[in-house]
PDBQT receptor file of N, H, CA, C and O in Angstrom, charges set to zero:
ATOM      1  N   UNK A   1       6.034   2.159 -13.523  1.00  0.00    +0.000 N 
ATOM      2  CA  UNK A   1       4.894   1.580 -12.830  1.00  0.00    +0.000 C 
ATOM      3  C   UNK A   1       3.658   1.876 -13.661  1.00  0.00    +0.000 C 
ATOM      4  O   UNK A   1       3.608   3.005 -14.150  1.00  0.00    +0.000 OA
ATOM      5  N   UNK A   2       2.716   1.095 -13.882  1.00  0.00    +0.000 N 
ATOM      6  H   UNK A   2       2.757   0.179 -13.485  1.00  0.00    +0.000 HD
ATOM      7  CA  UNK A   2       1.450   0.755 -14.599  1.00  0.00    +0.000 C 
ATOM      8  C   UNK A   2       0.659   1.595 -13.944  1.00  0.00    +0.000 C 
ATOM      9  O   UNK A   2       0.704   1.562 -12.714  1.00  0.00    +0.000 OA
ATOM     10  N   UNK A   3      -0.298   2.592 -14.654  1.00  0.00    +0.000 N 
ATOM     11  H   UNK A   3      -0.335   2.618 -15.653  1.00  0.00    +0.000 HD
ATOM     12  CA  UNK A   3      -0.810   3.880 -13.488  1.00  0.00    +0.000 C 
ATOM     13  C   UNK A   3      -2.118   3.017 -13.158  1.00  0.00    +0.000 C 
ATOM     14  O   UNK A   3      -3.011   3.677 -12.626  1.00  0.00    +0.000 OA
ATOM     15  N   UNK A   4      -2.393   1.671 -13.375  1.00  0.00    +0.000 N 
ATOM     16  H   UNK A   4      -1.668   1.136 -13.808  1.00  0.00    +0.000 HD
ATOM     17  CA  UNK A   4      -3.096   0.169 -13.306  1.00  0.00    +0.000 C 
ATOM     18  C   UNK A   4      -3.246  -0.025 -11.433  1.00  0.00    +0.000 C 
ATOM     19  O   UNK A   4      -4.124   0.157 -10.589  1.00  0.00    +0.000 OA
ATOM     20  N   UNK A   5      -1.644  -0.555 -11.466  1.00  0.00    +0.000 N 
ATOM     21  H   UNK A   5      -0.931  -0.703 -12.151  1.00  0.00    +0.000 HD
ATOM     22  CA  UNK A   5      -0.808  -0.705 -10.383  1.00  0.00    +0.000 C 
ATOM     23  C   UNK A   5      -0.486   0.284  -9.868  1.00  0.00    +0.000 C 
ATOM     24  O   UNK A   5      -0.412  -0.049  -8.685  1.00  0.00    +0.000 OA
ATOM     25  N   UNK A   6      -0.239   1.279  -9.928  1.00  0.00    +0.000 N 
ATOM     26  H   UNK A   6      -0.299   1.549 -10.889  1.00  0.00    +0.000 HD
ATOM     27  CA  UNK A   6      -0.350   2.314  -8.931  1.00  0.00    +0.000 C 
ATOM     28  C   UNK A   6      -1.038   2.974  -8.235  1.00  0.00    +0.000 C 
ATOM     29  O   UNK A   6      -0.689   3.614  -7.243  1.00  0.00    +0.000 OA
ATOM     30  N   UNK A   7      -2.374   2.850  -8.824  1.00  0.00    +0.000 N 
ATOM     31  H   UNK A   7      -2.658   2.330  -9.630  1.00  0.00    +0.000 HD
ATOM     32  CA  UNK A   7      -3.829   3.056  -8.323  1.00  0.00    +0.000 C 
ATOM     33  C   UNK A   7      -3.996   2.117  -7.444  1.00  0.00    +0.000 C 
ATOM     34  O   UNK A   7      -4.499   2.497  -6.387  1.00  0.00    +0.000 OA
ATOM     35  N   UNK A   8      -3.686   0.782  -7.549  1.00  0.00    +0.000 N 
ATOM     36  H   UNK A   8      -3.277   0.474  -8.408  1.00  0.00    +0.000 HD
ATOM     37  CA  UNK A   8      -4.510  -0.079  -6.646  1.00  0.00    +0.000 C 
ATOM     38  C   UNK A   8      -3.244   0.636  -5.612  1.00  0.00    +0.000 C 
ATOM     39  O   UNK A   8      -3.494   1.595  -4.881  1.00  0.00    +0.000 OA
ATOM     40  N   UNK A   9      -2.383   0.234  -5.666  1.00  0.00    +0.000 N 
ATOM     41  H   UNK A   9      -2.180  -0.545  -6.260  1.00  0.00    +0.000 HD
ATOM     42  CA  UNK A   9      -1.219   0.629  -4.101  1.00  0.00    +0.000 C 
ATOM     43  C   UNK A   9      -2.147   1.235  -4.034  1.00  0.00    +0.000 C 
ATOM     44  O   UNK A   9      -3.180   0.707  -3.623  1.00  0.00    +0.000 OA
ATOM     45  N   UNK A  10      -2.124   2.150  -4.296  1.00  0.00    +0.000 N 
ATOM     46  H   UNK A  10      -1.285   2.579  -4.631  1.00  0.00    +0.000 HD
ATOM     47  CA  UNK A  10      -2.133   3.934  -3.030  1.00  0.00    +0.000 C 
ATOM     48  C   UNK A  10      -3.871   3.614  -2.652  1.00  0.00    +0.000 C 
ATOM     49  O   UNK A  10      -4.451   4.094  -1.678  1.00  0.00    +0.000 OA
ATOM     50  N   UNK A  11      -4.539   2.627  -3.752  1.00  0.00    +0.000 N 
ATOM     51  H   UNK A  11      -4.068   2.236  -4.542  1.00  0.00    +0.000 HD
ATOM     52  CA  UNK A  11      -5.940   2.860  -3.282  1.00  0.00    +0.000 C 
ATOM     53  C   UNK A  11      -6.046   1.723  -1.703  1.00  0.00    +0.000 C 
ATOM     54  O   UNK A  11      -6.814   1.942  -0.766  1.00  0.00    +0.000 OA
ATOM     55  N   UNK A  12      -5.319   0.853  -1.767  1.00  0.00    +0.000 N 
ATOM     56  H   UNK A  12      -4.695   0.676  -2.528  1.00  0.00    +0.000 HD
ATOM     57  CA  UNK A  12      -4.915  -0.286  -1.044  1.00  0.00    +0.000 C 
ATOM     58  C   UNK A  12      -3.927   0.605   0.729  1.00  0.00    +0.000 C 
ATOM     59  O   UNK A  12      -3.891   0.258   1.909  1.00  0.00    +0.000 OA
ATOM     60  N   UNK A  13      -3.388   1.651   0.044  1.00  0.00    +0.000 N 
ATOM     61  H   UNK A  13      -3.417   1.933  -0.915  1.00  0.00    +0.000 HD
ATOM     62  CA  UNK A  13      -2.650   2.723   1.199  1.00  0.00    +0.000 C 
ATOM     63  C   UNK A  13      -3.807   3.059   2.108  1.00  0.00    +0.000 C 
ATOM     64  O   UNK A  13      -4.054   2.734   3.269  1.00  0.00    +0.000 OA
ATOM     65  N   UNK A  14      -4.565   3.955   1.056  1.00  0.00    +0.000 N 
ATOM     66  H   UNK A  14      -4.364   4.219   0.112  1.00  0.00    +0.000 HD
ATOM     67  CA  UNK A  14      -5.568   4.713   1.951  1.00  0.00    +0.000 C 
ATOM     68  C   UNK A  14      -6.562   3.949   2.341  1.00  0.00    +0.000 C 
ATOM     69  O   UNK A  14      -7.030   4.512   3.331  1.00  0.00    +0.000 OA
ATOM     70  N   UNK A  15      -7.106   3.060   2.143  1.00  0.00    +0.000 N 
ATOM     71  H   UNK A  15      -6.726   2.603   1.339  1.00  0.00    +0.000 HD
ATOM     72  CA  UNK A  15      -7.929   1.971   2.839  1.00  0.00    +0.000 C 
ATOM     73  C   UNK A  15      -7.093   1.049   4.437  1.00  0.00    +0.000 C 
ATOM     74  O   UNK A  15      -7.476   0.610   5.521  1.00  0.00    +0.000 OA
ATOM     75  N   UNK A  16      -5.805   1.162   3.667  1.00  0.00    +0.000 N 
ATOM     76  H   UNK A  16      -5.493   1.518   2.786  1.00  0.00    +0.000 HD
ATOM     77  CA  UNK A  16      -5.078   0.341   5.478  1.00  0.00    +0.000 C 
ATOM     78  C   UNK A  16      -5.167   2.457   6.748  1.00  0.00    +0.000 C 
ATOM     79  O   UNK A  16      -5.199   2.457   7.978  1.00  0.00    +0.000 OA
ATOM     80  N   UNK A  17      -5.174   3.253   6.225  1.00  0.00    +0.000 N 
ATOM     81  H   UNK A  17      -5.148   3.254   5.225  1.00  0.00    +0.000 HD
ATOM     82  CA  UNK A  17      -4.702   4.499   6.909  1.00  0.00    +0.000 C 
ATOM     83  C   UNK A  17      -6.221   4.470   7.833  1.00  0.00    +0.000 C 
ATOM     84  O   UNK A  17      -6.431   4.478   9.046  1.00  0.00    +0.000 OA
ATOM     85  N   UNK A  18      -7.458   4.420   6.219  1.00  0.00    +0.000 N 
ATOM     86  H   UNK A  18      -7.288   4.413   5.234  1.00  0.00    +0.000 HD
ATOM     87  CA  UNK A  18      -8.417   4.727   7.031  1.00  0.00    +0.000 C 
ATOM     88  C   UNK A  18      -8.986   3.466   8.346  1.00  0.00    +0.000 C 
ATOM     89  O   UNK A  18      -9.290   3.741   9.507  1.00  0.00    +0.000 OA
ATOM     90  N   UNK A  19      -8.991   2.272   7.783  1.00  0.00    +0.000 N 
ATOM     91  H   UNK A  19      -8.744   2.049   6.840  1.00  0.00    +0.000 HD
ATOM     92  CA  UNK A  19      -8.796   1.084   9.021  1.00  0.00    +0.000 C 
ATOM     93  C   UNK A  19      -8.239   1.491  10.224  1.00  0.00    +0.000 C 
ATOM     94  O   UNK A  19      -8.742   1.354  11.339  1.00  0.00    +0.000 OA
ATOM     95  N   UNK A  20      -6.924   2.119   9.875  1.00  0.00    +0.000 N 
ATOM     96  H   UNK A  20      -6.516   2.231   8.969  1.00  0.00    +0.000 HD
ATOM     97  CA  UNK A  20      -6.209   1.993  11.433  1.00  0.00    +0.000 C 
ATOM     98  C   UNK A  20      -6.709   3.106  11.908  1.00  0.00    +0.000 C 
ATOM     99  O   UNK A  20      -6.466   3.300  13.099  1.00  0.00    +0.000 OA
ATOM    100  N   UNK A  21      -7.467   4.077  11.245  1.00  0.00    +0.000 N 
ATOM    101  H   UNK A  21      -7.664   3.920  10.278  1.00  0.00    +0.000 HD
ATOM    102  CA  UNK A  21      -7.893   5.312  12.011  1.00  0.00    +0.000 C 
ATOM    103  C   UNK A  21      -9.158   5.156  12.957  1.00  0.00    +0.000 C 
ATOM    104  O   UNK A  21      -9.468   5.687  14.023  1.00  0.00    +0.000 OA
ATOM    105  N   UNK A  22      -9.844   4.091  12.033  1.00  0.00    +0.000 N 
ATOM    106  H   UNK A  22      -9.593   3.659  11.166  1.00  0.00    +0.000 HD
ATOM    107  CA  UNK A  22     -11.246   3.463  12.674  1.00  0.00    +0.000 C 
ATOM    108  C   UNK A  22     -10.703   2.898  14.109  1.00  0.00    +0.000 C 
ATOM    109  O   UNK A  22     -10.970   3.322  15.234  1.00  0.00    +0.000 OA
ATOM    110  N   UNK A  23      -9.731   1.645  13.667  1.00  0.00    +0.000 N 
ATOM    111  H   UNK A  23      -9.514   1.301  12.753  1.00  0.00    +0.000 HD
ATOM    112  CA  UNK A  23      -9.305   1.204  14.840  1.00  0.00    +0.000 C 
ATOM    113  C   UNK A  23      -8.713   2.029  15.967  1.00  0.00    +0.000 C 
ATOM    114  O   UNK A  23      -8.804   1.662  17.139  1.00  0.00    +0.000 OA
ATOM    115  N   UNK A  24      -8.121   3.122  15.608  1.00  0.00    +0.000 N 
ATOM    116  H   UNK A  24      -8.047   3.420  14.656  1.00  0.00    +0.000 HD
ATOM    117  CA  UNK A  24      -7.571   4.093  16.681  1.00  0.00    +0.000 C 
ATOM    118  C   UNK A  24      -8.863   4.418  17.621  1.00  0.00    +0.000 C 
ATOM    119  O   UNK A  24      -8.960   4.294  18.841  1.00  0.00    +0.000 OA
ATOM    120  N   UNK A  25      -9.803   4.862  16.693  1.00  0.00    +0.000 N 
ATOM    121  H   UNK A  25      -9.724   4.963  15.702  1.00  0.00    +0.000 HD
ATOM    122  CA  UNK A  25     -11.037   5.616  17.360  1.00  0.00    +0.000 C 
ATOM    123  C   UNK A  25     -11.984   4.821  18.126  1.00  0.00    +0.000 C 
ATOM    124  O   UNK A  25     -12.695   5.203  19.056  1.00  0.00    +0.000 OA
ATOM    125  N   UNK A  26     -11.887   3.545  17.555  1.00  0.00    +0.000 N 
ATOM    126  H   UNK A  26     -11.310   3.235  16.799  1.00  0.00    +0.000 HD
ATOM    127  CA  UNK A  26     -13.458   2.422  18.386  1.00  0.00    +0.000 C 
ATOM    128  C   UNK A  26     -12.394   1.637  19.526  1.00  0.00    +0.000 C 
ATOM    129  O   UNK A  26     -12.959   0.695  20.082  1.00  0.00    +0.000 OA
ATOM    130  N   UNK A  27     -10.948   1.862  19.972  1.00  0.00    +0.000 N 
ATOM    131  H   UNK A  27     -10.489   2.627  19.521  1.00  0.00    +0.000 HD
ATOM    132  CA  UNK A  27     -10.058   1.286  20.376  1.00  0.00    +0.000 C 
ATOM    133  C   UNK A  27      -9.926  -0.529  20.084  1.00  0.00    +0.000 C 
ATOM    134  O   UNK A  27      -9.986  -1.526  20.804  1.00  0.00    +0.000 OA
ATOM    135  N   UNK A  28      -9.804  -0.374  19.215  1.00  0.00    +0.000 N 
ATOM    136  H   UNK A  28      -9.755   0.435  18.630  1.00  0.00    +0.000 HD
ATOM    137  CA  UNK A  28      -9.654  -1.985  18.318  1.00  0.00    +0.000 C 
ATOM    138  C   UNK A  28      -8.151  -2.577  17.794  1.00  0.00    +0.000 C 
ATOM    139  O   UNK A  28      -7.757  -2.744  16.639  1.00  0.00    +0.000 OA
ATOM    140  N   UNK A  29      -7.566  -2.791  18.888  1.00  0.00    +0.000 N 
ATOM    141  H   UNK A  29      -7.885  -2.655  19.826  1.00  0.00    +0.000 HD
ATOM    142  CA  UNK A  29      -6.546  -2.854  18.088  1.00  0.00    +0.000 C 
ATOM    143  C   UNK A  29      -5.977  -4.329  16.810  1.00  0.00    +0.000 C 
ATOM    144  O   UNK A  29      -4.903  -4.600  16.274  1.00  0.00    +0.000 OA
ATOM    145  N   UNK A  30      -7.187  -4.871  16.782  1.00  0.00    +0.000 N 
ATOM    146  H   UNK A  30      -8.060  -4.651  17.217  1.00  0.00    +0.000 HD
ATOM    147  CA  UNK A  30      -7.184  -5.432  15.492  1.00  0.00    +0.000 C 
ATOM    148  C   UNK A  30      -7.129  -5.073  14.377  1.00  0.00    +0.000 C 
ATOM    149  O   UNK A  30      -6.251  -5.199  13.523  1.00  0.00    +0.000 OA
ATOM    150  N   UNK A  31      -8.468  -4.427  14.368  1.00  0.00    +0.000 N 
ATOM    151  H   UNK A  31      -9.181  -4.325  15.062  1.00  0.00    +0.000 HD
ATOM    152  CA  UNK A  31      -8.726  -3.024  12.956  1.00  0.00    +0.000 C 
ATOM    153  C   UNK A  31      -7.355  -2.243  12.917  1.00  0.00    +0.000 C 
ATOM    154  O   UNK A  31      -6.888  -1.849  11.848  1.00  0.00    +0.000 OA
ATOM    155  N   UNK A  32      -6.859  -2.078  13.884  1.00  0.00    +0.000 N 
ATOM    156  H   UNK A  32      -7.239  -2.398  14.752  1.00  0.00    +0.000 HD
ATOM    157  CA  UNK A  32      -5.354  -1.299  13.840  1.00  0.00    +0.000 C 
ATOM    158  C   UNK A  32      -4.587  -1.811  13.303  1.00  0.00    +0.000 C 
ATOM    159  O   UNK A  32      -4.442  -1.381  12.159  1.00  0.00    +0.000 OA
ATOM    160  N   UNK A  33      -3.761  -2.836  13.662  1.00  0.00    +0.000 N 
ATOM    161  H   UNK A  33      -3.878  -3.185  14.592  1.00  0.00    +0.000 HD
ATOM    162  CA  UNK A  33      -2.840  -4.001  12.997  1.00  0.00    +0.000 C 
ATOM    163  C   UNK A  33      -3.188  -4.175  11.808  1.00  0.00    +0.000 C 
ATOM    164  O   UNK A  33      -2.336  -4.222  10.920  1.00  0.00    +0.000 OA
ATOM    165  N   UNK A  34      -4.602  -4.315  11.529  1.00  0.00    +0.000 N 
ATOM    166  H   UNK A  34      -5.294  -4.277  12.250  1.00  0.00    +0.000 HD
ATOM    167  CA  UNK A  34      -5.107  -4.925   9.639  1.00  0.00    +0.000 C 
ATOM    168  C   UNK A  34      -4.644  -4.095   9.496  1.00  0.00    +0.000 C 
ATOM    169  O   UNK A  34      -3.451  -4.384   9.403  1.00  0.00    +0.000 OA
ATOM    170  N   UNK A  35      -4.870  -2.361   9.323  1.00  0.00    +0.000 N 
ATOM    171  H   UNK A  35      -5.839  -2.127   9.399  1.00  0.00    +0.000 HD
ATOM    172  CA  UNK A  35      -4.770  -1.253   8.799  1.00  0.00    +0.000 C 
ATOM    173  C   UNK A  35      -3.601  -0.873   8.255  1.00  0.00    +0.000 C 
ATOM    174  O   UNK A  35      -3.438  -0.302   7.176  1.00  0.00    +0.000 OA
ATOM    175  N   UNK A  36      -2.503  -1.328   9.318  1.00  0.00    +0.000 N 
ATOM    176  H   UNK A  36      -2.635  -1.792  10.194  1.00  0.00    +0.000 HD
ATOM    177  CA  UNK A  36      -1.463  -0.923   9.028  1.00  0.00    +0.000 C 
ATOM    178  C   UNK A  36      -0.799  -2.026   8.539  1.00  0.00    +0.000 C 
ATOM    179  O   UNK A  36       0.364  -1.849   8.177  1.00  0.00    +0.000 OA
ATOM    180  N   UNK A  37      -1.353  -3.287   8.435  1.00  0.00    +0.000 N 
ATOM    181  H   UNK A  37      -2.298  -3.431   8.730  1.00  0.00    +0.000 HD
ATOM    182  CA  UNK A  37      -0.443  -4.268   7.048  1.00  0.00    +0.000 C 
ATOM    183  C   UNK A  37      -0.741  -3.602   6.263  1.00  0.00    +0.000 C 
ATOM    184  O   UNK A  37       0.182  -2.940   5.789  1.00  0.00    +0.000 OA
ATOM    185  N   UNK A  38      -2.479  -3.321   5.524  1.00  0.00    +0.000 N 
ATOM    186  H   UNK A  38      -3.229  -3.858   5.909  1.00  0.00    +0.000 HD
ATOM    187  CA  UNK A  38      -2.920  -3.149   4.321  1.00  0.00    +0.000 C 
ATOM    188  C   UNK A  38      -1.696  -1.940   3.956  1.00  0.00    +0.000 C 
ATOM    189  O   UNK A  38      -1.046  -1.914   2.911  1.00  0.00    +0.000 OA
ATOM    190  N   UNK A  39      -1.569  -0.910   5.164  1.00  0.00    +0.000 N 
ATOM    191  H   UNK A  39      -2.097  -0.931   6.013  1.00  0.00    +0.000 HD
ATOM    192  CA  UNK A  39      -0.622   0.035   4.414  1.00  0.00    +0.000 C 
ATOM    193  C   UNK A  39       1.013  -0.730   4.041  1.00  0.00    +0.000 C 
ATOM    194  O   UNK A  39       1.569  -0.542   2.959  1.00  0.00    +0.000 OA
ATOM    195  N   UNK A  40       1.598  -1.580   5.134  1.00  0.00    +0.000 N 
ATOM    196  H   UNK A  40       1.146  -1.733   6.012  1.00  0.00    +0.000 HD
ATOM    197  CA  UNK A  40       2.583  -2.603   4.824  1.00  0.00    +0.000 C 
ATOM    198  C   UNK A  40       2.634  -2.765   3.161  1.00  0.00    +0.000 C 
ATOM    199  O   UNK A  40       3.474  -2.269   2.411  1.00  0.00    +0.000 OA
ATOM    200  N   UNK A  41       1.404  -3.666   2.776  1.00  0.00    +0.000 N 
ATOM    201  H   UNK A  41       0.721  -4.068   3.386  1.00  0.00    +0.000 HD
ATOM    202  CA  UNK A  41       1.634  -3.965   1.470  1.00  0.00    +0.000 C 
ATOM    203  C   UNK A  41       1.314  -3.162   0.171  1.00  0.00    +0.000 C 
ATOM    204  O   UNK A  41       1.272  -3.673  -0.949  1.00  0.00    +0.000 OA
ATOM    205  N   UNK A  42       1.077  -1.738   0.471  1.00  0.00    +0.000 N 
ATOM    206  H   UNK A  42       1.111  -1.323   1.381  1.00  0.00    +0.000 HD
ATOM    207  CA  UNK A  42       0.869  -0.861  -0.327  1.00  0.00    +0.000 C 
ATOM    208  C   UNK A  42       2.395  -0.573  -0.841  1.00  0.00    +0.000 C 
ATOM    209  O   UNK A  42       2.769  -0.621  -2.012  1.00  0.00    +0.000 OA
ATOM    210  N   UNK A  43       3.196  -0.260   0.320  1.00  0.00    +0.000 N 
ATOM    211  H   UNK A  43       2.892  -0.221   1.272  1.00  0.00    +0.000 HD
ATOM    212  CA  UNK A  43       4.076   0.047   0.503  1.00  0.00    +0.000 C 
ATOM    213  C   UNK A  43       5.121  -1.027  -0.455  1.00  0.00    +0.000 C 
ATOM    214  O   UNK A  43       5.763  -0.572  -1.402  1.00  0.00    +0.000 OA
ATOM    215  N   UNK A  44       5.184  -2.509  -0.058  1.00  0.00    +0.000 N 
ATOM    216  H   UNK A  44       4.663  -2.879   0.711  1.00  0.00    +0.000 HD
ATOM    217  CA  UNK A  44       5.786  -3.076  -0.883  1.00  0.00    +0.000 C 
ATOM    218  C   UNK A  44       5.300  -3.281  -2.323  1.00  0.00    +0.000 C 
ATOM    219  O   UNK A  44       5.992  -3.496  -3.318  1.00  0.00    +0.000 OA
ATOM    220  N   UNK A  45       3.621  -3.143  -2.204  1.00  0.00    +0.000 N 
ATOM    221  H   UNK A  45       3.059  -2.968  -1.395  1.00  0.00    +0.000 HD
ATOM    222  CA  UNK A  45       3.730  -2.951  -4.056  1.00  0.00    +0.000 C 
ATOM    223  C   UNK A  45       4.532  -2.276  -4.537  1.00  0.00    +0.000 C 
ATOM    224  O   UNK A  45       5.295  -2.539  -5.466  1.00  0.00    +0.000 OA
ATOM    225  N   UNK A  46       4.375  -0.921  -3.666  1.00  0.00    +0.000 N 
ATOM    226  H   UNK A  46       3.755  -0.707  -2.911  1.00  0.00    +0.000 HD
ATOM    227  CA  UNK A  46       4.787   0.247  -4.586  1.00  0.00    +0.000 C 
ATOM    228  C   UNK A  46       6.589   0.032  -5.047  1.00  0.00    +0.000 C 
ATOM    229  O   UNK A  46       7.098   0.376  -6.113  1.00  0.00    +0.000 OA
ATOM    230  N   UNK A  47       7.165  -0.526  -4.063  1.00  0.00    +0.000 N 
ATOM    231  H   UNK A  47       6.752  -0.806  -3.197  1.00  0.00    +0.000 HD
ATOM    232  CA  UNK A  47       8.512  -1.317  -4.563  1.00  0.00    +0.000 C 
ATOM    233  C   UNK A  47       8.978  -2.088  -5.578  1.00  0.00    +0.000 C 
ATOM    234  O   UNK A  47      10.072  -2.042  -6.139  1.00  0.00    +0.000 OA
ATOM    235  N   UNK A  48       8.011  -2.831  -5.771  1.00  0.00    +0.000 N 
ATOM    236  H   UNK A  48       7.122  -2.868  -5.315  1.00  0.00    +0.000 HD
ATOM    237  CA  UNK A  48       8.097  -3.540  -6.210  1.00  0.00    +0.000 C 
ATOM    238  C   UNK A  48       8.021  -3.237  -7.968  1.00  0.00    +0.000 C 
ATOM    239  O   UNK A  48       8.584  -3.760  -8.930  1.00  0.00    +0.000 OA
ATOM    240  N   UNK A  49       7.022  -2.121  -7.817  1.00  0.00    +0.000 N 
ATOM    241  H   UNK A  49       6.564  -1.696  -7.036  1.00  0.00    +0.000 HD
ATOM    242  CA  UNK A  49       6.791  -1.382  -9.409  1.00  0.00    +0.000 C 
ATOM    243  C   UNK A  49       7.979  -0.632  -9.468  1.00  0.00    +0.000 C 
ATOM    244  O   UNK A  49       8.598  -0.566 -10.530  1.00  0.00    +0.000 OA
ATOM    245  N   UNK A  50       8.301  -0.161  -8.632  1.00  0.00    +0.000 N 
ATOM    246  H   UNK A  50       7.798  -0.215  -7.770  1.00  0.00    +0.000 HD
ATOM    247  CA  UNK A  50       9.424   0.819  -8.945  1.00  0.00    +0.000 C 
ATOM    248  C   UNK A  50      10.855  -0.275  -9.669  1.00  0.00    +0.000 C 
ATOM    249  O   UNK A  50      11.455  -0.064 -10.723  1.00  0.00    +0.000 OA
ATOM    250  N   UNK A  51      11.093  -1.512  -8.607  1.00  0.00    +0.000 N 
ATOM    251  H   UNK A  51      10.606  -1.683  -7.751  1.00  0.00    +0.000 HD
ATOM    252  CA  UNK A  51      11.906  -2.342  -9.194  1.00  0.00    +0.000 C 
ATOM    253  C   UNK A  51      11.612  -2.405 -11.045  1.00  0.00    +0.000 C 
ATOM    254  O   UNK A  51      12.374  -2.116 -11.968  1.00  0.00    +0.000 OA
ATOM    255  N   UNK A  52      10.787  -2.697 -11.049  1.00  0.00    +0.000 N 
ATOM    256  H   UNK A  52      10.169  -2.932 -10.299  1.00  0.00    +0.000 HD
ATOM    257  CA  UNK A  52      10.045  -3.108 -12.598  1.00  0.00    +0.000 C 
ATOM    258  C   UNK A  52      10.345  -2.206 -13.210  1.00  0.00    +0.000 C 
ATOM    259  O   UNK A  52      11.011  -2.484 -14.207  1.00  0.00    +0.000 OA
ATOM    260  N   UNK A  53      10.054  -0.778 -12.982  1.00  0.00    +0.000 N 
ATOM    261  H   UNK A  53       9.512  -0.552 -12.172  1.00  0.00    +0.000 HD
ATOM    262  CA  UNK A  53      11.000   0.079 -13.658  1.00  0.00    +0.000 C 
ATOM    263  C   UNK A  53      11.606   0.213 -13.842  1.00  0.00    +0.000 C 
ATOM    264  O   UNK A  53      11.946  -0.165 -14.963  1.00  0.00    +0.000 OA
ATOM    265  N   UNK A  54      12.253   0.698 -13.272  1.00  0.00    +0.000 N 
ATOM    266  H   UNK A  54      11.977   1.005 -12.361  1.00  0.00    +0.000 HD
ATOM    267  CA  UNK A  54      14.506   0.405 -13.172  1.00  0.00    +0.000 C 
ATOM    268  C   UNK A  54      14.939  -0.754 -13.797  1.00  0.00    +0.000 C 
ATOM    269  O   UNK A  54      16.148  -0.775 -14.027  1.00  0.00    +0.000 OA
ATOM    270  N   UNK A  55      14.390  -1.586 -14.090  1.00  0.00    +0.000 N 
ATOM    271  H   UNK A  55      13.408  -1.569 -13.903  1.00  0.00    +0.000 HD
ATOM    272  CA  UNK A  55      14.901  -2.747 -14.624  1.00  0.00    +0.000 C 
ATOM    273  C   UNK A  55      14.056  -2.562 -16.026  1.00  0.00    +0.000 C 
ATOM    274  O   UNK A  55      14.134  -3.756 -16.318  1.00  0.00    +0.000 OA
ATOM    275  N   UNK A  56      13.647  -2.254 -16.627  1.00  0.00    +0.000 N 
ATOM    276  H   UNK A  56      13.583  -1.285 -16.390  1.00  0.00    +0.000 HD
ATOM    277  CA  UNK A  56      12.739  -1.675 -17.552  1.00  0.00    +0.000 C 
ATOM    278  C   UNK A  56      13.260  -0.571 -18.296  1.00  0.00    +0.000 C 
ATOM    279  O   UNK A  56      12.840  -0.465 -19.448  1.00  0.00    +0.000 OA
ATOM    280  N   UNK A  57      14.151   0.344 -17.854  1.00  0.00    +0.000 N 
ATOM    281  H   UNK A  57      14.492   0.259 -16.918  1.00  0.00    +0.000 HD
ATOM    282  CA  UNK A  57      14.947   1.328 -18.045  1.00  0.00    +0.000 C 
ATOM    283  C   UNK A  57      16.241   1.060 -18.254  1.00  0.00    +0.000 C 
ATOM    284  O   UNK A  57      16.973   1.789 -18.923  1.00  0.00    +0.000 OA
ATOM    285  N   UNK A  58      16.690  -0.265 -17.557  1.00  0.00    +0.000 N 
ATOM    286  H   UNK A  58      16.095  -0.857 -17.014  1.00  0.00    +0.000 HD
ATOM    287  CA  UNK A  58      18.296  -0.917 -18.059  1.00  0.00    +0.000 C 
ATOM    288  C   UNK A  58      17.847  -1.316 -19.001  1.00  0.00    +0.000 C 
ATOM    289  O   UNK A  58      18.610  -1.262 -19.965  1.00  0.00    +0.000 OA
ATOM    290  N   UNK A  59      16.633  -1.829 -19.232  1.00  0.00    +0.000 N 
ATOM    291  H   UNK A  59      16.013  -1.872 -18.449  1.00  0.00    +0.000 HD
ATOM    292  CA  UNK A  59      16.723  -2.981 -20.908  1.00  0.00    +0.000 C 
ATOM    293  C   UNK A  59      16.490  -2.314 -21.936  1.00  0.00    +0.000 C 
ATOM    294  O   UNK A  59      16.716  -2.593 -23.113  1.00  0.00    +0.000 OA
ATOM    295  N   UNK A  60      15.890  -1.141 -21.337  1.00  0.00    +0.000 N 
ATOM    296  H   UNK A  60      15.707  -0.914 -20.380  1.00  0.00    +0.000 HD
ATOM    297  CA  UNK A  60      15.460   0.062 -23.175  1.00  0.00    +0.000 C 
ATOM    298  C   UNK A  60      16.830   0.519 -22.937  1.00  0.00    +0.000 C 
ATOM    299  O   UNK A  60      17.348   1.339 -23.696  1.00  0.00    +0.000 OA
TER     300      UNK A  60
């Protein structure tokens, strides 16, 4: 994984954590739901790099 792409995930993580925390606290459960896709798709970036690796590691 590209430490590029790995920055944005996790920076993309902690931005859905802190959302849903907002939303926990102002009882929003919109801000909640966003929060926890944004973490959703942190989550599948981070898969997704990892795939790229492993497959990156069969070809070397």
């Amino acid at each position: 994984m590209s430490m590029k792409d790995k920055a944005k995930a996790t920076a993309k993580n902690i931005e859905g954590k802190i959302q849903e925390a907002v939303g926990d606290i102002t009882g929003d459960p919109k801000t909640q739901a966003e929060g926890k896709g944004k973490q959703a798709e942190a989550k599948i970036r981070h898969s997704v790099e990892d795939v790229k690796d492993q497959a990156k590691e069969v070809i070397d």
